[in-house]
C-alpha positions as CSV (number, residue, x, y, z in Angstrom):
1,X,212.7,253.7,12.7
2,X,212.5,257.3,11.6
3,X,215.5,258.7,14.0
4,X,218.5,255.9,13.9
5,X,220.0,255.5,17.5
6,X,223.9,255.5,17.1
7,X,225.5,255.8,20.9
8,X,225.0,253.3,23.6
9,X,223.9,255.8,25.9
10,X,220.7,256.9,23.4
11,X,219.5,253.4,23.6
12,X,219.5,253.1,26.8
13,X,217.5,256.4,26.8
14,X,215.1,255.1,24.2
15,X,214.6,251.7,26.2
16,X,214.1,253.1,28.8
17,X,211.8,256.0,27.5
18,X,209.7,252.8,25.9
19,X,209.8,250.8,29.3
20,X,208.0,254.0,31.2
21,X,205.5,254.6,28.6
22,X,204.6,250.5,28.1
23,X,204.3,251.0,32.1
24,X,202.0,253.9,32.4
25,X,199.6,252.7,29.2
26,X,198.8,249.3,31.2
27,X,197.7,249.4,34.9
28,X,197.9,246.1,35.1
29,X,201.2,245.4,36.2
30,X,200.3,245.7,39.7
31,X,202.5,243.4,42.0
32,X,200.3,240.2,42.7
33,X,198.1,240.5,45.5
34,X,199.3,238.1,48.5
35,X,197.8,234.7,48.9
36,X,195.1,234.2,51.5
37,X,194.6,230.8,53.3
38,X,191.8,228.2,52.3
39,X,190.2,226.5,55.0
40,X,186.9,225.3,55.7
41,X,184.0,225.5,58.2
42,X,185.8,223.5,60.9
43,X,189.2,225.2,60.0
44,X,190.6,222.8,58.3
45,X,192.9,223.1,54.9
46,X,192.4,219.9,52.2
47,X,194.3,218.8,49.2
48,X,194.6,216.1,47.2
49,X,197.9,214.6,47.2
50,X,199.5,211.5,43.9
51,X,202.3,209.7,43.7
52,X,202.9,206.7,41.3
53,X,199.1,205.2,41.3
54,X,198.1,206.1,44.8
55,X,195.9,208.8,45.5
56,X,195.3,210.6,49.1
57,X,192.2,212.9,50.1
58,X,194.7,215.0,53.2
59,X,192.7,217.4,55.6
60,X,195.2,219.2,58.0
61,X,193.9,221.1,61.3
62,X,195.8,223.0,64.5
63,X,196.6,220.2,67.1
64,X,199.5,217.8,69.0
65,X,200.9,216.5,65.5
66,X,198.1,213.3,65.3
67,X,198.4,211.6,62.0
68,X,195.5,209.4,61.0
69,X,195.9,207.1,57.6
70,X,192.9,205.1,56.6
71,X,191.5,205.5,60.2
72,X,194.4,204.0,61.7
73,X,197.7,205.7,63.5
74,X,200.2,206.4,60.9
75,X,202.8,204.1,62.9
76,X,200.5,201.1,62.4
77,X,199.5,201.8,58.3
78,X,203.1,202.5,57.9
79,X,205.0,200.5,59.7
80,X,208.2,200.8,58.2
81,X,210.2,203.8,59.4
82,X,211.3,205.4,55.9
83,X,207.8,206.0,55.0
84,X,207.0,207.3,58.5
85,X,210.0,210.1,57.4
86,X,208.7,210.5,54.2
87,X,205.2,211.7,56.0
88,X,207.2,213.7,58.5
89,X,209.0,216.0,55.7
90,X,207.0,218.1,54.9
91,X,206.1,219.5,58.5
92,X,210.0,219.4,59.4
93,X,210.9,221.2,56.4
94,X,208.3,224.1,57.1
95,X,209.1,224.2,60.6
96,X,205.8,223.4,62.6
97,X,206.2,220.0,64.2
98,X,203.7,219.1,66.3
99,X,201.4,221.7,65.0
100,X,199.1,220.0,63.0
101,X,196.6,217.1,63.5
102,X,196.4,215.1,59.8
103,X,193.4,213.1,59.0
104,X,194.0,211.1,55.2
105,X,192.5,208.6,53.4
106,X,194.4,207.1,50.4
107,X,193.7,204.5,47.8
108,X,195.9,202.7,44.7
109,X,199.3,201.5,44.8
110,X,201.5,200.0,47.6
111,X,202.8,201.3,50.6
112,X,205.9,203.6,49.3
113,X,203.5,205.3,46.4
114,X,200.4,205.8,49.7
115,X,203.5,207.7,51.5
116,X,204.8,209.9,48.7
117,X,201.1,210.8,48.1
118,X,200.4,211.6,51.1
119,X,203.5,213.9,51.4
120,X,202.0,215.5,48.5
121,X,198.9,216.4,49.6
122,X,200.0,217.4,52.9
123,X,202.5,219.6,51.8
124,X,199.8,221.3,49.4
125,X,197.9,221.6,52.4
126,X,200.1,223.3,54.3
127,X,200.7,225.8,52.0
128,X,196.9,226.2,51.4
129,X,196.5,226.6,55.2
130,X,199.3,229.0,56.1
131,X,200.9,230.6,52.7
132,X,204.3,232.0,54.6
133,X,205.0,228.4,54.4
134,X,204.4,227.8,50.7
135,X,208.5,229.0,49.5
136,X,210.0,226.9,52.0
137,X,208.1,223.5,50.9
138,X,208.6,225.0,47.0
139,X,212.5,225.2,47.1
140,X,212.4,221.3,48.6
141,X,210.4,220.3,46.0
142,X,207.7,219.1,47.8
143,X,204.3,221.0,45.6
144,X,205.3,219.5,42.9
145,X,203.9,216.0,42.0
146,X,206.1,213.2,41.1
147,X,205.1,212.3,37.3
148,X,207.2,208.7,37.6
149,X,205.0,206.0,36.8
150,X,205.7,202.2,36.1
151,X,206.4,202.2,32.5
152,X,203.6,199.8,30.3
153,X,204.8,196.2,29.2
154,X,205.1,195.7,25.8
155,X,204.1,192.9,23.2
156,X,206.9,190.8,22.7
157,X,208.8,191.2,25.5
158,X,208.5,189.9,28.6
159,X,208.4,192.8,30.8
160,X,208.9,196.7,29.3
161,X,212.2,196.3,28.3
162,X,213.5,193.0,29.3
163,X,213.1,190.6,26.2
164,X,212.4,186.9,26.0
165,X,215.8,185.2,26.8
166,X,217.6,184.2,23.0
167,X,218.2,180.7,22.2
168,X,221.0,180.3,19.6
169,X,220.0,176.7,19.6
């Protein structure tokens, strides 16, 4: 530092002066170019969707809001209403009900896992197909995959934590 700055108002001058000369010696830092939609031949967007153990393959088209898990209606592989409104999330958060025909096909886990993954992947579809839609399904949390797993048992004890019951006597 061969000139000491001794005022507020000189460092902000200096900062500033070092902030517009950074700026002009790297082009780079050029606002990030917009993101364009991904979709296949047939115009369809795919993603792969996790959740616990369960893993779903989602492919999302324009259509009258068909849902197709496993080959079967998504009212008959999940029969239980929650996981029905887990699947229908991610298409009421984003606003386009009805607007998309889903075709999935999910392995691993149980039921409540197969549901949570396929919100997943359709959510990252969504985004893929249409990326206006990607802030609204970022802010609820949906892009991001659930890392909770069961955790391992352990030698010793009878289940991860639980221990054998103790006998005094």
């Amino acid at each position: 530092m061969a000139d000491e700055i001794k005022t507020l108002d000189a460092l902000k001058d200096a900062v500033a002066g070092a902030a517009a000369a950074q700026a002009a010696a790297s082009p780079a830092a050029e606002p990030a170019a917009p993101r364009e939609p991904k979709r296949d031949a047939l115009g369809r967007a795919y993603a792969t969707g996790k959740r616990k153990d369960a893993v779903a393959r989602v492919w999302i088209k324009p259509g009258t809001g068909k849902v197709t898990v496993n080959g079967k209606p998504m009212a008959e592989y999940f029969a239980r209403p929650v996981l029905q409104m887990i699947l229908r999330q991610p298409f009421t958060i984003a606003n386009v009900e009805g607007q998309f025909d889903v075709f999935a096909t999910v392995v691993g886990g149980g039921l409540s896992g197969q549901a949570g993954a396929v919100k997943h992947g359709v959510s990252k579809a969504l985004q893929l197909y249409d990326p206006a839609l990607r802030p609204a399904l970022k802010a609820a949390g949906f892009l991001t995959r659930d890392s909770r797993t069961v955790e391992r048992k352990k030698y010793g004890k009878r289940k991860a934590r639980r221990s054998f019951q103790f006998s005094k006597r």
